[in-house]
N, C-alpha and C positions, 0 to 999 in steps of 0.2 A: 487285296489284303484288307482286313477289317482288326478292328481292337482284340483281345483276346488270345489272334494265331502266334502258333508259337514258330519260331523258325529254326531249320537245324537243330533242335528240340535244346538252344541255347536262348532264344532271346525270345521272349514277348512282347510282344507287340502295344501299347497302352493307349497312345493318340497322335492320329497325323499331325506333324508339325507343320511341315509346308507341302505344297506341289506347284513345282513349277517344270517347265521344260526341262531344265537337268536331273528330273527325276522326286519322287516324292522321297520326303523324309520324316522319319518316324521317331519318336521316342521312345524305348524301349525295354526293358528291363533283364538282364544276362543274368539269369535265374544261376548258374552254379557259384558267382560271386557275388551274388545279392548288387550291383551296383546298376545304375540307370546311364544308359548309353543311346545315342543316335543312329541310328542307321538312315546310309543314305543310297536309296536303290537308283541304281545305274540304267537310265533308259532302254528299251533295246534296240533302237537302231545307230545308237552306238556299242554295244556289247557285242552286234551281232558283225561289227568291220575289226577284221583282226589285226588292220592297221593302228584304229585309234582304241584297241583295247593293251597293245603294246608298248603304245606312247605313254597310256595310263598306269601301268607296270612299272614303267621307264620310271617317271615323275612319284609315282608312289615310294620307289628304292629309294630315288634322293631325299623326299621329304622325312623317311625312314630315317638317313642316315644323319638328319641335322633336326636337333631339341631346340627350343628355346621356351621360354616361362611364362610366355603371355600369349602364345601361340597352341590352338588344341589337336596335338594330330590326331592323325586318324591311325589306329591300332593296326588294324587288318582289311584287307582285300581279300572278299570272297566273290571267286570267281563259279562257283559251280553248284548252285543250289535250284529248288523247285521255283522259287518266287523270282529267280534274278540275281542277277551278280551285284554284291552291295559294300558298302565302306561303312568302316564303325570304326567311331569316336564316341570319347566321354561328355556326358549330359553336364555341362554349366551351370547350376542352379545362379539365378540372378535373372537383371535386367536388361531387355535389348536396348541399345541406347537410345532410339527414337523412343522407348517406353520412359527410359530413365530423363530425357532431357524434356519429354512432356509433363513430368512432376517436377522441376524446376520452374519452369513456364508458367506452372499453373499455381507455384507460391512465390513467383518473383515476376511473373509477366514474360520474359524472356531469358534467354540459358545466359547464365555472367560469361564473361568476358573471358576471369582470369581462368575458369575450368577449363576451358581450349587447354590450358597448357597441361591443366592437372589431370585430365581425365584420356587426352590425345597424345601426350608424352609418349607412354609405354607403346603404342600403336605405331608412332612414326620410329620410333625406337627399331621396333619388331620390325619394320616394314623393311628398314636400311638395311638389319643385319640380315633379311632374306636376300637382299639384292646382293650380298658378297657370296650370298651361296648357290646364287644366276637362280634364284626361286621367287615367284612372285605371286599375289593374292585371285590377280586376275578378276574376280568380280568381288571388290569388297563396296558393304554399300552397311549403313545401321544397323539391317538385321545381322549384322556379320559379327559384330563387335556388343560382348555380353559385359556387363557392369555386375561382378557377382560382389555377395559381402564376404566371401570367404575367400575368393581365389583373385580378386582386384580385377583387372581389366585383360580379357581373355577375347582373342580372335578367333574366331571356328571358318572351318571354309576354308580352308587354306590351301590354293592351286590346284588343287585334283578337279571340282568343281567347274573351276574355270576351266582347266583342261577336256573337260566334259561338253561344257558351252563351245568352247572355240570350233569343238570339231564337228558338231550338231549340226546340219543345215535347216534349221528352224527359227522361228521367229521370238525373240527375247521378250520376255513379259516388261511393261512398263515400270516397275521397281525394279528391275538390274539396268533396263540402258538409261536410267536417270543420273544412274552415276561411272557408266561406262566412258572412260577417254576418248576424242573425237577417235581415234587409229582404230580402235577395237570396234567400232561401229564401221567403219570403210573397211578394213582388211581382218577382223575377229582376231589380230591379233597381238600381243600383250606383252609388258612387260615391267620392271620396278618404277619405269616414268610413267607409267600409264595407273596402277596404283597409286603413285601422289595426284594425278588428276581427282582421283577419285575419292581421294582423303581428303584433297582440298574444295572437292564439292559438299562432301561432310561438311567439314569445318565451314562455308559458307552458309549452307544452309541453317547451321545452329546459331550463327550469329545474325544469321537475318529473319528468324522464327517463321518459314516459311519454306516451301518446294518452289527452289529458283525456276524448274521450267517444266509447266505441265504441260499437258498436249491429252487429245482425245485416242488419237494412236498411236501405234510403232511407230507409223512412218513421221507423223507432223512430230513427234519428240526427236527423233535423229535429226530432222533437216535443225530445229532450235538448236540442239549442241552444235551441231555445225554451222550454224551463218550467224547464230545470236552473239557478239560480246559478250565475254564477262560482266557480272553484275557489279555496282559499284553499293555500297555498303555507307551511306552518307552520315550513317552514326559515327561512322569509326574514322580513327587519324588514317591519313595517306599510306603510309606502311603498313597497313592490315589491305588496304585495296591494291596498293603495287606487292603486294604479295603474293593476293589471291589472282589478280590479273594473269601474274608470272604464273603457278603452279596449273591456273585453267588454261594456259594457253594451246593452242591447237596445235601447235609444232610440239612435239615434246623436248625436241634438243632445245627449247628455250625456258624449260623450264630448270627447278632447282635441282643441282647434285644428289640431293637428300629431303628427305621428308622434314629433318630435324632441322636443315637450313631454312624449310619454308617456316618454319615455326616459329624458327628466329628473328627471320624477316615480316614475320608475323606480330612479335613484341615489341621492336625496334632497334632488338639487340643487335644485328647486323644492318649495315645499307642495302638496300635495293635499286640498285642501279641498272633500270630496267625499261627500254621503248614503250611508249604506247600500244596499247592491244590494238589491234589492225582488223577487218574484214571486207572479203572483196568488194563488196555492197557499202554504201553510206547509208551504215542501220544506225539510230538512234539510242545510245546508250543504256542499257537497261537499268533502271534506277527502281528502288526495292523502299517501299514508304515506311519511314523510324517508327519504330514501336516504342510508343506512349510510356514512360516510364510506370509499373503498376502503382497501386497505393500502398502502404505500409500491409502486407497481410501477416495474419496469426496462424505459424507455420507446425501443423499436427506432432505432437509428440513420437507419432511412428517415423518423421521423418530424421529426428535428432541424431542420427549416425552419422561419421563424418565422412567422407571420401579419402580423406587424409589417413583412417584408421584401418584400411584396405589393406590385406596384405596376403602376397601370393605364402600358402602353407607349405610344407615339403613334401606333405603326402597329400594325396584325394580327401575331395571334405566328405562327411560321414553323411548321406541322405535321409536317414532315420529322422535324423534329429533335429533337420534343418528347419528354421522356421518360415512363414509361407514368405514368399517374393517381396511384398508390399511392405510388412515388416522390418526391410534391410533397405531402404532405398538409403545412400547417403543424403547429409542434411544440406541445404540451402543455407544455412549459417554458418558453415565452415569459415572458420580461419584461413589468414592467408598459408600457400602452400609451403610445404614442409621440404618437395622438392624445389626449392628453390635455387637460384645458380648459386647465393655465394653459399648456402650449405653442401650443395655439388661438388662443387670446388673444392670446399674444405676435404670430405669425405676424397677426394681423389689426391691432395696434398696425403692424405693418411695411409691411401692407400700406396703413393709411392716410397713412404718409408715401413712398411711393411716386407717381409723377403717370399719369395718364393712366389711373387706374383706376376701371372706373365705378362710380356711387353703390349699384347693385344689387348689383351684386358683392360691395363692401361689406358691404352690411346683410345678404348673406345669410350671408358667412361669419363674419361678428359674431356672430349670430342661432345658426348649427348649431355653433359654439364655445363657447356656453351665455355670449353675454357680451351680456346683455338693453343692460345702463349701458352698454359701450360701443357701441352699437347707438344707442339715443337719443342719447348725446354726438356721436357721427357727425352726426345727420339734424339737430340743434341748429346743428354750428358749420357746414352747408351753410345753413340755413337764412338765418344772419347774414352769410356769406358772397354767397349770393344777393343779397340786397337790401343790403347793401355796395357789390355791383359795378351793380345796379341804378341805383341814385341817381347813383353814378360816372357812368354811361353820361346820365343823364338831366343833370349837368350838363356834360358833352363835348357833348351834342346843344346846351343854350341857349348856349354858348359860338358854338357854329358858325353859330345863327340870330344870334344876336348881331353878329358879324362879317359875317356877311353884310346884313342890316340898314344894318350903319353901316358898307356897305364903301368908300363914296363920301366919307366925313367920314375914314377909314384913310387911304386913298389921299391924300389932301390934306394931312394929318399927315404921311404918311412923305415928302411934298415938302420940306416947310418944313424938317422936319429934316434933311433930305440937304443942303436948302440952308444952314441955320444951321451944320453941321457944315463944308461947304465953306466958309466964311468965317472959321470961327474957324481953319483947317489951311491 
């Protein structure tokens, strides 16, 4: 495939974005609706097992059958064309966040502290509600997660992908198993704890402005995830390290319920009550040298946008008009965040006097607002509400057998008294 070919005489072809083992991916242009799309061709000696081209069917229906807003799916599966069977999703105009957190870095010295929350939020958000839907990311790593100025924080890659890797018996290029779960390196295979492994090697690696573990190959990078500890992060208070400890840990049942917990236990808003990281070996704790705080720098007027002023739109953003990449990065003088918990809180207080809004809904953005108390107070006063209107219903029902019962003894009543009334008038 080269720039230029047009495919299924719907897409053109413009510039390879990646190639990696799970197949290269193209940027591409779906000439009958003007708009710029991804295509991601499907290796073939996975297309050609009609085992794992089933499973990939399978997993495609479900991700079909479940949206969410910060997640990009993938449109269509084409199975039967001249180049290869390929998946197409829509092109994210923005930055990958190893792009966007290197223009942080490069006007403040190192990525701040408090963007973990503002920028990883929606991420750990997305991550949780895939795990209710038994879907997971499977290999999310930087290049996964785009920083756009029009559509806010967008995941691409989403399970089909890793479904792809998992079944390949071939060898993982050094940028996916840097942030592969120890599990998914011994047995390829995955799930929503093995995504927070991997979120939380993200989130490491941004607070320590470095790649926690290099290696010259595949092999010396998996034996590191596997025998190395956790890194300890000696900038940062104890709960950002019993955090990350917890979420890296090699067992996955030891790690957090949820993405959104480790975050928590990432801020201090929860305890972390949690053993010491353990390895068979008496390895020497990997300790990560503090970055020198930068000098005051004078931060480019291209970068004056906020992160805070990010907002997912309701329809596709318009490509015409877009302007280039570098132009939108958000600023490094942001304000503090606007998601903040006690405005969470508020907004969820608002939203439970509002009608006609479901009890999910609810408890979910209770729950990612870090507002546990009102979460249970919610599922309390439905609870007494329930069987409130229960009981109501159950005596409207004996009222109605009742009447009907005694509707021949009624009817004989309402005589006498029409009559006793016409006599006294």
């Amino acid at each position: 495939m080269q720039p230029g070919q047009l495919i299924l005489g719907e897409f053109l072809l413009q510039r390879l974005v990646s190639n990696h083992q799970t197949g290269e991916v193209w940027r591409a242009l779906e000439v009958k609706v003007g708009r710029l799309v991804l295509l991601r061709f499907i290796p073939e000696p996975f297309r050609t097992s009609d085992m794992a081209m089933k499973r990939l069917q399978r997993h495609f229906v479900m991700t079909q059958q479940w949206k969410y807003p910060n997640i990009v799916p993938f449109d269509r599966l084409v199975e039967q064309s001249e180049s290869g069977a390929f998946l197409v999703s829509r092109f994210v105009e923005g930055l990958l966040l190893n792009e966007y957190a290197a223009q942080w870095i490069q006007a403040e010295g190192r990525f701040p502290f408090r963007l973990i929350f503002d920028v990883l939020r929606p991420v750990a958000v997305a991550l949780d509600e895939a795990k209710t839907q038994h879907l997971a990311h499977r290999s999310l790593s930087p290049r996964m997660i785009v920083v756009s100025p029009t559509e806010g924080i967008q995941i691409q890659g989403f399970d089909l992908p890793g479904v792809i890797r998992e079944s390949l018996n071939v060898p993982d290029d050094l940028e996916t198993i840097r942030y592969l779960a120890p599990e998914q390196i011994q047995t390829r295979k995955s799930g929503a704890l093995s995504d927070q492994y991997s979120f939380a090697m993200i989130v490491a690696e941004l607070l320590a402005n470095k790649v926690l573990f290099t290696a010259n190959n595949a092999e010396e990078l998996r034996t590191k995830i596997l025998t190395t500890p956790s890194p300890m992060l000696p900038d940062y208070r104890d709960c950002v390290n019993a955090s990350l400890q917890r979420s890296l840990h090699r067992d996955s049942s030891a790690r957090f319920p949820s993405c959104i917990q480790f975050l928590d236990g990432l801020s201090g808003s929860i305890p972390v009550d949690f053993p010491p990281y353990s390895v068979p070996n008496p390895i020497a704790s990997t300790q990560i040298t503090p970055v020198p705080d930068a000098q005051s720098i004078m931060v480019p007027s291209e970068l004056l946008d906020s992160i805070y002023t990010l907002a997912t739109p309701t329809t596709s953003p318009s490509f015409t008009n877009s302007s280039p990449i570098s132009s939108t990065t958000p600023s490094p003088t942001a304000a503090t965040s606007t998601n903040s918990a006690s405005e969470n809180q508020q907004s969820v207080r608002e939203m439970i006097s509002e009608k006609n809004v479901s009890f999910k809904k609810i408890i979910a953005a209770a729950q990612s607002a870090n507002a546990e108390k009102i979460a249970s107070k919610i599922r309390q006063e439905r609870r007494i509400r329930f069987w409130f209107n229960f009981w109501i219903f159950l005596l409207f029902l004996s009222f109605l057998i009742g009447v009907y019962l005694c509707r021949e003894y009624l009817v004989l009543l309402c005589k006498n008294a029409a009559k006793l009334f016409g006599e006294i008038f």
